[in-house]
C-alpha positions as CSV (number, residue, x, y, z in Angstrom):
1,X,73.1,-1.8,201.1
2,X,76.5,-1.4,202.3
3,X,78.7,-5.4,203.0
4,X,79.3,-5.9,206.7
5,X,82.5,-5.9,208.2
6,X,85.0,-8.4,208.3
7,X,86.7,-9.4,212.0
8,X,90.3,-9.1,211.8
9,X,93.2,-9.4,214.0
10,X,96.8,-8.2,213.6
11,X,99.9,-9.4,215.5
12,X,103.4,-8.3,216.3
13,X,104.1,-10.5,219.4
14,X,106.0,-13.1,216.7
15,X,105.9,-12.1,213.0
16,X,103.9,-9.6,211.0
17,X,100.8,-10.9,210.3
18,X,97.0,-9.9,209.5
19,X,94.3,-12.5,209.4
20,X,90.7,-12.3,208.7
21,X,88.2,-15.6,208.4
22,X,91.8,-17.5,209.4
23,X,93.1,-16.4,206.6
24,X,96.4,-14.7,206.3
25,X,96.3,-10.9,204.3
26,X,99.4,-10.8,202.0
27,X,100.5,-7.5,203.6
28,X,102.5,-6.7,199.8
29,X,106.1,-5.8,199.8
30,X,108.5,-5.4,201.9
31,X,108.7,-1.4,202.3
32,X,104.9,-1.7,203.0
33,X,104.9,-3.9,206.1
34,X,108.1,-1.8,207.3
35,X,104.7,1.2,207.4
36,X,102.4,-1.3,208.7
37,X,104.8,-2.5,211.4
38,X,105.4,1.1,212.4
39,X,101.7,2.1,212.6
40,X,100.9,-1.3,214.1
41,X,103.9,-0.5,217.0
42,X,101.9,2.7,217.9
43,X,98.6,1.9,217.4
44,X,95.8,4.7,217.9
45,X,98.7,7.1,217.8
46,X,99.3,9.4,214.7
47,X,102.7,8.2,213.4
48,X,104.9,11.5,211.7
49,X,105.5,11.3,208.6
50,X,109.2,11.8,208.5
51,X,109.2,8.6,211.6
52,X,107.7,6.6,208.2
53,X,110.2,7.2,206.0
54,X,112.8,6.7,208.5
55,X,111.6,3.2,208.7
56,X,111.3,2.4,205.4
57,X,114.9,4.0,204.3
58,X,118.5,4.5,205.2
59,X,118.7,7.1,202.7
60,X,115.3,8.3,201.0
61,X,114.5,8.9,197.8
62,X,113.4,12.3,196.3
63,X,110.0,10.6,195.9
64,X,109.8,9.4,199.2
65,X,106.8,11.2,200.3
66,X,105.1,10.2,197.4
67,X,105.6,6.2,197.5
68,X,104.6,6.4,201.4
69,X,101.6,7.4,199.8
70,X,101.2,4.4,197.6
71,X,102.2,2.0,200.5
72,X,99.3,3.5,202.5
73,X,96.8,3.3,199.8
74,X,97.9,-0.3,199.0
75,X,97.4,-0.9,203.0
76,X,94.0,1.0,202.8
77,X,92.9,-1.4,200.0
78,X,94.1,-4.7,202.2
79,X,92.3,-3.8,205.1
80,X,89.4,-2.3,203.2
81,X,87.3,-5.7,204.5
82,X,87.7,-4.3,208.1
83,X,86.4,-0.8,207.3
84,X,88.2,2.6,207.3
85,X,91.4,1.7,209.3
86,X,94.2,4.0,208.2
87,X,93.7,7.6,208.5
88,X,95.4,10.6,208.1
89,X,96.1,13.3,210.3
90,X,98.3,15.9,212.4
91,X,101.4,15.2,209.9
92,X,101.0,11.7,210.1
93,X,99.0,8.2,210.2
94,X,96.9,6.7,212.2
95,X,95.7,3.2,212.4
96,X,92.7,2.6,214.3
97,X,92.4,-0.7,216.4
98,X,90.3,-1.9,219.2
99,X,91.9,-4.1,222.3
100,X,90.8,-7.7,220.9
101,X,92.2,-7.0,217.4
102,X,96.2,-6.6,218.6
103,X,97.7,-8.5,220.2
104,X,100.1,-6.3,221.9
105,X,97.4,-4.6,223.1
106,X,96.0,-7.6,224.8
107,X,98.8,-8.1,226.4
108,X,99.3,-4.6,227.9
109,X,95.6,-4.7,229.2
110,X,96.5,-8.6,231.0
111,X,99.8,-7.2,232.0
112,X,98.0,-4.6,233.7
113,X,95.0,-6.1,235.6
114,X,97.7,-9.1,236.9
115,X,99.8,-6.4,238.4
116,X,96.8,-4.5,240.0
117,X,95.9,-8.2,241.1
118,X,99.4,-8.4,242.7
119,X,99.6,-5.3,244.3
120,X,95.8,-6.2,246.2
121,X,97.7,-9.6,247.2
122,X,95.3,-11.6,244.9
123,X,98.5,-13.9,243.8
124,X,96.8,-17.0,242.2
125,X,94.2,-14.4,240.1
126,X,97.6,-12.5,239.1
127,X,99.3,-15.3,238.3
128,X,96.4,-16.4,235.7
129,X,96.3,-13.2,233.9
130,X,99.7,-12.6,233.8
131,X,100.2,-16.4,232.4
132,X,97.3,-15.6,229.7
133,X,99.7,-11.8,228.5
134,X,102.8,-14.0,228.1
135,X,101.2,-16.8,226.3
136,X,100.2,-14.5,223.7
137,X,103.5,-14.2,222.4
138,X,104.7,-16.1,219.6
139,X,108.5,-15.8,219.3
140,X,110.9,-12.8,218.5
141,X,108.9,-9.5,218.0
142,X,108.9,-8.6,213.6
143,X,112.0,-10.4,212.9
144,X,111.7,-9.9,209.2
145,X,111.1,-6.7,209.5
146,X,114.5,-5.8,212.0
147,X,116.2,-4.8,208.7
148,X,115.0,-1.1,209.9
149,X,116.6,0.8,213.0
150,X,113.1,1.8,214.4
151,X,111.7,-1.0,213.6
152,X,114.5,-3.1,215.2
153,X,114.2,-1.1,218.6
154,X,110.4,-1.3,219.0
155,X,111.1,-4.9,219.0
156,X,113.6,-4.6,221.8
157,X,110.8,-2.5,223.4
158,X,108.4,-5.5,222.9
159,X,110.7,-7.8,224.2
160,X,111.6,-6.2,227.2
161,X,108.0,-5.8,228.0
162,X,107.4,-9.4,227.8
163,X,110.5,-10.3,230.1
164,X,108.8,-7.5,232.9
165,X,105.5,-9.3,232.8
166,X,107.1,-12.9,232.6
167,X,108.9,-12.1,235.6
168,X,105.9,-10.4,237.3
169,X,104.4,-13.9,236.6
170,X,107.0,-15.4,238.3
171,X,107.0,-13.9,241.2
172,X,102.5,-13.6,241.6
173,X,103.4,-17.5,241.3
174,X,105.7,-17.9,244.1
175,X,103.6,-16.3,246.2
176,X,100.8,-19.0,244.7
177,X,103.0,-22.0,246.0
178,X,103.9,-23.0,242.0
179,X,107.5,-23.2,242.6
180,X,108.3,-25.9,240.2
181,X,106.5,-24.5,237.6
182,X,108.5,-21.3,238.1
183,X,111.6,-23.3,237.8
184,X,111.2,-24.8,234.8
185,X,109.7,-21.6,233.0
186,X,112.0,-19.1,234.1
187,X,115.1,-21.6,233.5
188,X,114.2,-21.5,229.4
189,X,113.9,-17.9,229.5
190,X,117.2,-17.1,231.2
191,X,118.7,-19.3,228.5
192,X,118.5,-16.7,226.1
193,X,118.4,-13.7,229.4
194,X,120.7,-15.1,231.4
195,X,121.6,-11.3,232.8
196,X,118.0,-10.3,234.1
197,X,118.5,-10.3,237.7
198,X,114.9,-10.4,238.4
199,X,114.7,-13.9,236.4
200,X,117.6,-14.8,238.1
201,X,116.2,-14.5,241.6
202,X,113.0,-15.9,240.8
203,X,114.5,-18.9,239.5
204,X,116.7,-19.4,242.5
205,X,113.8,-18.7,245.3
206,X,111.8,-21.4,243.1
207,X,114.6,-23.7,243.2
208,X,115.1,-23.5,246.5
209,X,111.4,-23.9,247.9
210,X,111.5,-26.7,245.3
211,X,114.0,-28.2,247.6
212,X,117.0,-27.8,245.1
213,X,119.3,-25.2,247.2
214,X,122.5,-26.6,245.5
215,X,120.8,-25.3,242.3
216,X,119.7,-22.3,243.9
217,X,123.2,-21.1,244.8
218,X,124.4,-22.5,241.5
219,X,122.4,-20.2,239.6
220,X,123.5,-17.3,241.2
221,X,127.5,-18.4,240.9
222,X,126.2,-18.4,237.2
223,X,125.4,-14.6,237.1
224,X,128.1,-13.8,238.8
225,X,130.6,-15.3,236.8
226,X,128.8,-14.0,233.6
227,X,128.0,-10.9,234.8
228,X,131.7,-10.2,236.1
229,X,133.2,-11.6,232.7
230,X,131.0,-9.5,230.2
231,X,130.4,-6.3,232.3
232,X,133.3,-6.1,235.1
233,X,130.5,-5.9,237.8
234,X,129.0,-8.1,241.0
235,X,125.6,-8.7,241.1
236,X,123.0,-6.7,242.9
237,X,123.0,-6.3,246.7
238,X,119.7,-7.5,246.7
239,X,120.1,-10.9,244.8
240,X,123.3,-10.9,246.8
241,X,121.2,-10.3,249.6
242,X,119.0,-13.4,248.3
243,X,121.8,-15.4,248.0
244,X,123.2,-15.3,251.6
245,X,119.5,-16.1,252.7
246,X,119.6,-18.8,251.2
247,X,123.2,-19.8,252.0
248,X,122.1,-19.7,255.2
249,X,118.7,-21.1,255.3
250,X,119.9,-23.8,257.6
251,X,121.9,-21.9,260.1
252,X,124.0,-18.8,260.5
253,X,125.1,-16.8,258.1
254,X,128.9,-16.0,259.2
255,X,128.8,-12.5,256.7
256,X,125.8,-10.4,257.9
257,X,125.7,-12.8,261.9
258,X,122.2,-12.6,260.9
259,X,120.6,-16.2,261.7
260,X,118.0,-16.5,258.5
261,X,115.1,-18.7,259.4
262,X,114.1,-21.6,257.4
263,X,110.7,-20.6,257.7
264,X,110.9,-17.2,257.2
265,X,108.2,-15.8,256.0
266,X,108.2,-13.0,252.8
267,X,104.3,-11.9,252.0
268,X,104.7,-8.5,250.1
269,X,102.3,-7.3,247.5
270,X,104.7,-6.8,244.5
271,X,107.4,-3.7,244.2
272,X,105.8,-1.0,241.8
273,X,108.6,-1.1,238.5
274,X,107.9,2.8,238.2
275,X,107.7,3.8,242.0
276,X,108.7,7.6,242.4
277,X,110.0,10.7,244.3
278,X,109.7,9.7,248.1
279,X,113.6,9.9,248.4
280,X,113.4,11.9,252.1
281,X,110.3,9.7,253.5
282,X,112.0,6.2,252.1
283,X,115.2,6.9,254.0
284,X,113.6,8.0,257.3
285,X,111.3,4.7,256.9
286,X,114.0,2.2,256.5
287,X,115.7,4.2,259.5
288,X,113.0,3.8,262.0
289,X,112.2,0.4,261.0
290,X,115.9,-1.1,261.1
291,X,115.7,0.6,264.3
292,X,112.7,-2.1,265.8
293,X,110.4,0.8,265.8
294,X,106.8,1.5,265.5
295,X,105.9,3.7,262.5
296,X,103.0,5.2,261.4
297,X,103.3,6.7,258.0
298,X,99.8,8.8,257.6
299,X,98.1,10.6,255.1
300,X,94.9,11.0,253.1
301,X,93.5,8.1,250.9
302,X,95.5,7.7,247.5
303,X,98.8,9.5,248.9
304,X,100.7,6.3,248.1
305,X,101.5,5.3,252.3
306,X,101.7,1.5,251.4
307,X,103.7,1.6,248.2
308,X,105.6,3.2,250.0
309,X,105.9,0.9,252.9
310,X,106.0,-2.1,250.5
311,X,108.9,-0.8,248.7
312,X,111.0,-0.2,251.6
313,X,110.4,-3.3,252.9
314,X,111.5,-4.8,249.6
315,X,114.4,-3.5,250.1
316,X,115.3,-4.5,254.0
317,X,115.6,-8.3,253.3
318,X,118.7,-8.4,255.4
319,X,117.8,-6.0,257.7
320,X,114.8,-8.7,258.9
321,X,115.8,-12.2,258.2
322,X,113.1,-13.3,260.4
323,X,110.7,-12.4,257.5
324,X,108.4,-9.7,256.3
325,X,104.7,-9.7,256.0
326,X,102.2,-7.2,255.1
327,X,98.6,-7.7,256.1
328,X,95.4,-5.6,255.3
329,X,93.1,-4.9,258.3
330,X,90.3,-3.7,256.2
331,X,87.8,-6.5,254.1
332,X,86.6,-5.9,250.9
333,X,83.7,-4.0,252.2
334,X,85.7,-1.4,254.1
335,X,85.3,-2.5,257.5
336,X,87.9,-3.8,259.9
337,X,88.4,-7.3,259.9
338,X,88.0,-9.5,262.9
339,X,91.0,-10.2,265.7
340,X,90.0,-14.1,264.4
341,X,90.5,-13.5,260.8
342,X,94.0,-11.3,261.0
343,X,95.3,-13.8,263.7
344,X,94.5,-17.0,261.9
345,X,96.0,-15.5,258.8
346,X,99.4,-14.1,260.2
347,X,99.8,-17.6,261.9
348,X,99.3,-19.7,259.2
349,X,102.0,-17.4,257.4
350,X,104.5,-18.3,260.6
351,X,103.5,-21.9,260.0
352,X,101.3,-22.5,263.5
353,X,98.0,-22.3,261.0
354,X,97.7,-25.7,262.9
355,X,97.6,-24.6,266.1
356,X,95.3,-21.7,266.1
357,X,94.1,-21.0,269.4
358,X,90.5,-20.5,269.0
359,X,90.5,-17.1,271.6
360,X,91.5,-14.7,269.5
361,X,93.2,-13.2,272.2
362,X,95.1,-16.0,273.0
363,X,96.2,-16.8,268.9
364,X,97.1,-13.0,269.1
365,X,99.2,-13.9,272.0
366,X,101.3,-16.7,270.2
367,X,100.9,-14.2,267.3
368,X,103.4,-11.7,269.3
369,X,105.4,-14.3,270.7
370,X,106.2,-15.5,267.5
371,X,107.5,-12.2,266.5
372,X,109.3,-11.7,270.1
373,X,111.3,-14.7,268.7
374,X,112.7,-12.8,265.8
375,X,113.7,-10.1,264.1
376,X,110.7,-9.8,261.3
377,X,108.9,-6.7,259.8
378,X,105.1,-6.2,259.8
379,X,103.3,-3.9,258.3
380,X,99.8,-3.3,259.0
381,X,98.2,-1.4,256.2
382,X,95.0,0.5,256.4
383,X,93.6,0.5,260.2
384,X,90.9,2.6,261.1
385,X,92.2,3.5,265.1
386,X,94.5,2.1,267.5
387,X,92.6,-0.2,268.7
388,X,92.9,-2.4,266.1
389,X,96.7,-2.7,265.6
390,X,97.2,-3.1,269.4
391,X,97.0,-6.8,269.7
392,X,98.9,-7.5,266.5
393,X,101.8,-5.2,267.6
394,X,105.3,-6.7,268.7
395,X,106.0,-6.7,272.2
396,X,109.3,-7.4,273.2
397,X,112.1,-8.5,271.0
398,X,113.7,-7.1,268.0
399,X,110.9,-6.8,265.4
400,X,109.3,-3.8,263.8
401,X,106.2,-2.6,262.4
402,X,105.1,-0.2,260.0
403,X,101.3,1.0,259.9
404,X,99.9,2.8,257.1
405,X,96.6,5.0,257.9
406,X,94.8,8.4,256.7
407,X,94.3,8.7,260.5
408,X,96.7,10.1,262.4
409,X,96.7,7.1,265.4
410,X,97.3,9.6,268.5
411,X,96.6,7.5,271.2
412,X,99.4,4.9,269.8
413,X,102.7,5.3,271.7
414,X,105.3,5.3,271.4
415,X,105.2,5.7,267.8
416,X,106.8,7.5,265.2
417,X,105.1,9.5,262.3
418,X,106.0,9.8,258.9
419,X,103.4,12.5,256.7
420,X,103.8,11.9,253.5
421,X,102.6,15.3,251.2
422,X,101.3,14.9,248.2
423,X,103.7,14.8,245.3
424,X,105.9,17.5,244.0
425,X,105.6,19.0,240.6
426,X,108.7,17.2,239.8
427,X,107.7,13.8,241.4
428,X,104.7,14.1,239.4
429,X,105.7,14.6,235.9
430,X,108.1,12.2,236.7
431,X,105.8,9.4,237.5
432,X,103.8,10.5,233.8
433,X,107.0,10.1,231.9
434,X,107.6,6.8,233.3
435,X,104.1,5.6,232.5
436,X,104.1,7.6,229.1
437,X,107.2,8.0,228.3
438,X,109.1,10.8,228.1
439,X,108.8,12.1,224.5
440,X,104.8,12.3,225.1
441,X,105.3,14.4,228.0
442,X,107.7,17.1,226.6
443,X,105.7,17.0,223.6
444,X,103.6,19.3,225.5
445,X,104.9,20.0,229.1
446,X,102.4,22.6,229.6
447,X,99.6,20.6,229.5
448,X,101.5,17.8,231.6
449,X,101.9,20.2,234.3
450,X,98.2,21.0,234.4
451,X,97.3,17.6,234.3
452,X,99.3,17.0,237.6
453,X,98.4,19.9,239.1
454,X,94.3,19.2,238.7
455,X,95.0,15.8,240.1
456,X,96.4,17.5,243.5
457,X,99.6,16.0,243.2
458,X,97.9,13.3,244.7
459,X,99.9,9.8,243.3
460,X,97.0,7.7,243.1
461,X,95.6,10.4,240.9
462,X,98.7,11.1,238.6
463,X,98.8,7.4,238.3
464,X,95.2,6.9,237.2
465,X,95.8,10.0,234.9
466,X,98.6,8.5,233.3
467,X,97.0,5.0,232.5
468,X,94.3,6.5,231.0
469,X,96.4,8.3,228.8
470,X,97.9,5.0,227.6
471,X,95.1,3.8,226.5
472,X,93.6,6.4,225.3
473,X,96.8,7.6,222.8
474,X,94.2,9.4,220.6
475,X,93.5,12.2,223.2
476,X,96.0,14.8,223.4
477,X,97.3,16.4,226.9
478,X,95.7,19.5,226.4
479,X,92.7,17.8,225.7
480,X,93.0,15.6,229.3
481,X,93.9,18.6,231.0
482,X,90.7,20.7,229.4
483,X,89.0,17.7,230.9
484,X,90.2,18.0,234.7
485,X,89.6,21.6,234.3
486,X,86.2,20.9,234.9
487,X,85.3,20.5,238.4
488,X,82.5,19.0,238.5
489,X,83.5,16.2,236.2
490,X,87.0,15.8,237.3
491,X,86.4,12.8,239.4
492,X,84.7,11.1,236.4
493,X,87.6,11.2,234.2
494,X,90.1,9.8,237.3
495,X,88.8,6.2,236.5
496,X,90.9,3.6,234.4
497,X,89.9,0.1,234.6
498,X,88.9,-1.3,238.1
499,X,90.9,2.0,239.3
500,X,88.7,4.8,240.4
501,X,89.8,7.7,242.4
502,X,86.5,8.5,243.4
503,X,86.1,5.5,245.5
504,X,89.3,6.0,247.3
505,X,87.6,9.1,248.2
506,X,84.2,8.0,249.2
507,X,86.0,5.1,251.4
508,X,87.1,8.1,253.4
509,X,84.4,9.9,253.5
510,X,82.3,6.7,254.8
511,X,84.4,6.4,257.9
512,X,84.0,9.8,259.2
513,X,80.9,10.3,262.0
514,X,78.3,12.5,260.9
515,X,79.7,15.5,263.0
516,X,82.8,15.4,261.2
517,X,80.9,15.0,257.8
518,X,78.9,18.1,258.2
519,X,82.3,20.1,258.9
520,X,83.5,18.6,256.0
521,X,80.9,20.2,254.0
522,X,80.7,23.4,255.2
523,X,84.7,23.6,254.6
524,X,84.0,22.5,250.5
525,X,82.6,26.0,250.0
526,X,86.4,27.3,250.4
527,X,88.5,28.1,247.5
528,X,89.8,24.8,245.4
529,X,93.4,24.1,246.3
530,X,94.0,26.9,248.5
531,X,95.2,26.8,252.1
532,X,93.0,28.5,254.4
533,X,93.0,30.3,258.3
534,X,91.1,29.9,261.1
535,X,89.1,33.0,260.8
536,X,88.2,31.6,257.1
537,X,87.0,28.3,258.6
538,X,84.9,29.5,260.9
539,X,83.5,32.1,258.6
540,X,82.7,29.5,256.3
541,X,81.2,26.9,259.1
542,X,79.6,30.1,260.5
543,X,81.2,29.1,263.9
544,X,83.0,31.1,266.5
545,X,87.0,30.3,265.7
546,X,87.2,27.9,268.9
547,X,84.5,25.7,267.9
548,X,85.9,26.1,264.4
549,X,89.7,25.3,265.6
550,X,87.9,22.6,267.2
551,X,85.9,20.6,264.1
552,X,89.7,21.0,263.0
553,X,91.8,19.6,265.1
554,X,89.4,16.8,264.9
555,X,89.4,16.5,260.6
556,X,93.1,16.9,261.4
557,X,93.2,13.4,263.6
558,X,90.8,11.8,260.8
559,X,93.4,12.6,258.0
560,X,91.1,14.5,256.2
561,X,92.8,17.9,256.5
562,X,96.4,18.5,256.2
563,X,97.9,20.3,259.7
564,X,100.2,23.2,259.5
565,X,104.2,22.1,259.7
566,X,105.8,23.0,262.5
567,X,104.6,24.7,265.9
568,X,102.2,28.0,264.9
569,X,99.6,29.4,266.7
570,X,96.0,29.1,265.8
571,X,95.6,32.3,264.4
572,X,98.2,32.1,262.1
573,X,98.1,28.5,261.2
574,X,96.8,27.6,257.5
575,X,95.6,24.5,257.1
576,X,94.7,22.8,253.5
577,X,92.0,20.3,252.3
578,X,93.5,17.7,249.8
579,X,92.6,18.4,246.1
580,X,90.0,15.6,245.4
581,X,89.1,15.1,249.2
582,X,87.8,18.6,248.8
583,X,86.3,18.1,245.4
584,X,84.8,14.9,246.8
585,X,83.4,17.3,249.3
586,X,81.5,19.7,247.2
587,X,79.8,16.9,245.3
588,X,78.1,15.5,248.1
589,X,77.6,19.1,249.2
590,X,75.6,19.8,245.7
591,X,74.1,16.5,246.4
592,X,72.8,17.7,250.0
593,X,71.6,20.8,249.0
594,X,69.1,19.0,246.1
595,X,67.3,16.8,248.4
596,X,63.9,17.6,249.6
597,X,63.6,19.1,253.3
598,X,61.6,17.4,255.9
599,X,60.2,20.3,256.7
600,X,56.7,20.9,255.7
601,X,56.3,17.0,254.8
């Protein structure tokens, strides 16, 4: 009968350890935990060979190869109490670990779920998982093993991940109302950080909704003297930006003649660290918006319209000192909210949460006078027609708003429309890099560039794609991309986490009337991915070509199919079904087609 396994848990957030029972391993000598700290820095992952002894020597030895064979057996035998963990493979090692048994890769998964908190607005649920990942470190990353180069920058690596989710802790907790807290944290950290600029504005927005402005500005002359005596260079226009804000939080600023609000208002989901491509669209957004504009920016679901609009407006703080909040129309069960519900929470951002007029149309009323007042920015993310952004819109005055919508909102004027397309081929191997890193994705470009193209281009789907990935650092490109290849299972594999593709999709899907459903299937029975005429619409909706141009125009509005650019006639017009819309499609097409007629029942 074969002895059970023994739980075990390895850690590289602090120093090298392995523990079992509570009971440290002793991990042998010193050339051996320089292999176990590699394998346990890329865990999952097959480790060459020649990256091993690199680690473990400045200059090998002629019997290199064969003592890195010793050190893995020697490793093999330590951890033999946990089962087969060390295998060998492609060139290389591998050492096999689940989530709970690393540390580090505890910490990626909590770093993850409290930025997808973040980004859905859920600050105080962000702020508790992001506060659990940075508690699970225990001082400097492997110092006794930073003797070796690689080893040496994979702690930098682990370090700098730590300061990115400390300070998306930071600022999930400002948004909670834990200012203090903020203060105190971020004030050790920048101790030994002092040039993070991200640190360095959290810590003077804490200090100064702690009350301490004198601090506030303080900290900033800090970074700028450091920052100008150790690199020659001024700080950021945005914590520059941050710091005349607050300069002038009790009057007018005589630099920008801007007056900055005391109570302006900043409600933003967080900045995405790896945002990508969009260079044309982000420009024309913060045009029309600096402008007091309305603007629409509109697209199918998962095209990336409100990280799009929440980066821009991230980066217009001066532009609307009045303040800048984003607000989602749509509840958790997809359907519009009520006038009540939006107008009693955009006033109690604006501080009349007091004075809430119980006619809706009347708090939506104070609603646009308090923006008439100012110059803020509003963006109004995910409404299903016009009708419910009218009332919230401003009226007079110098504030803007930005809506973001799969529909194309032609009864709202004036308005201006941005599209966004899906991604280029560029933009999308770009956004895997940034979330794989580069060397995984020129390991095998090929298979990158199918991956992006099965997911459309579509951002939401290169992004899901690409987190999988980094999880899964066992499967290969090709294999993924063998994977998508597959049709009829590619919306299966486009699910990471509480991420699913597929539900983007079927959102959409759920708010279209049944006429516009039933075009919708008839048109999955085109060719995957490729535009398509008029004459082949109606041939496949066996329609005549008006009725067809028709059921169009009309999927055109809904944001389901993408229009032709430019002015074309309708008989030379192509028009395109997005990649996983249309795959969407021809599932619930196949789904149709199975279920029993009512005929003859």
């Amino acid at each position: 009968m074969s002895k059970p396994l023994t739980p075990v848990t390895f850690s590289i957030l602090g120093p090298l350890t392995v523990k079992t029972q509570g009971r440290a391993l002793c991990l042998g000598p010193l050339k051996q935990r320089l292999v176990l700290g590699m394998l346990l820095c890329h865990p999952n992952t097959v480790v060459q060979v020649d990256q091993l002894i690199e680690a473990v020597w400045d200059v090998p030895p002629r019997t290199a190869r064969k003592n890195l064979q010793v050190y893995i057996s020697a490793l093999r035998k330590t951890l033999a109490c946990a089962g087969e963990r060390v295998e060998h493979g492609s060139g290389g090692y591998l050492l096999r670990l689940a989530e709970p048994e690393l540390d580090s890769l505890r910490f990626q998964a909590l770093g993850r779920a409290g930025r997808e908190a973040a980004a859905e607005g859920a600050f105080e649920a962000a702020a508790g998982l992001l506060d659990q990942a940075r508690h699970l470190w225990s001082g400097s990353p492997l110092p006794e093993l930073r003797c070796s180069e690689l080893l040496q920058a994979e702690a930098t690596r682990l370090t700098n991940r730590y300061l990115s989710v400390c300070e998306d802790w930071a600022e999930a907790a400002l948004n909670s109302g834990r200012a203090s807290e903020v203060a105190e944290a971020v004030g050790d950290l920048l101790e030994q950080h002092p040039l993070r600029e991200r640190l360095r504005a959290a810590q003077m927005l804490a200090l100064h909704r702690s009350g301490r402005r004198g601090e506030a500005l303080g900290a900033y002359d800090e970074l700028r003297q450091q920052l100008s005596r150790e690199l020659g260079l001024p700080p950021s226009e945005a914590l520059d930006s941050l710091y005349r804000s607050i300069l002038a939080a009790d009057g007018t600023n005589g630099r920008s003649g801007h007056r900055v609000q005391s109570d302006a208002p900043v409600v933003l989901p967080p900045d995405v660290a790896d945002f990508t491509g969009r260079a044309v669209a982000m420009a024309d957004l913060v045009r029309l918006a600096a402008g007091g504009n309305v603007t629409a920016v509109v697209a199918p679901a998962g095209t990336g319209k409100t990280t799009l609009a929440v980066h821009a407006a991230h980066h217009m703080a001066e532009e609307f000192p009045g303040g800048r909040i984003c607000v989602r129309l749509r509840g958790e069960d997809g359907r519009l909210r009520s006038l009540a519900s939006l107008t009693t929470e955009l006033l109690r951002y604006t501080g009349l949460g007091e004075r809430v007029p119980q006619d809706p149309n009347h708090a939506a009323a104070l609603w646009r006078a308090w923006l008439a007042d100012r110059r803020a920015l509003l963006i109004l993310d995910d409404p299903p027609d016009e009708a419910a952004v009218r009332p919230l819109l401003p009226g007079t005055g110098q504030s803007s708003a930005v809506i973001t919508a799969r529909s194309r909102l032609a009864g709202l004027a004036p308005t201006h429309r941005i599209e966004l397309a899906p991604y280029s081929i560029t933009e999308a191997l770009e956004l895997l890099g940034r979330i794989l890193g580069p060397d995984r994705i020129h390991s095998d470009l090929v298979a990158a560039e199918r991956i992006a193209r099965n997911c459309g281009m579509l951002p939401l789907a290169v992004r899901v794609a690409g987190l999988k990935l980094s999880v899964l650092r066992h499967v290969s490109l090709k294999e993924y991309a063998d994977r998508l290849t597959c049709h009829g299972s590619i919306l299966d594999e486009l699910v990471v986490g509480d991420i699913d593709v597929r539900s983007h999709v079927a959102d959409e899907w759920q708010h279209l009337d049944g006429t516009r459903r039933s075009a919708l299937l008839r048109l999955s029975a085109l060719p995957l991915s490729e535009a398509f005429t008029l004459n082949q619409a109606a041939s496949a909706m066996d329609c005549p070509p008006r009725t067809a141009l028709l059921e169009i125009e009309s999927l055109i509005e809904s944001g389901v199919i993408v229009s032709p650019v430019g002015e074309v006639m309708p008989h030379v017009a192509v028009y395109s079904l997005p990649h996983v819309t249309h795959i969407h499609a021809r599932e619930q097409a196949a789904r149709e087609s199975t279920r029993p007629s009512a005929v003859g029942i």
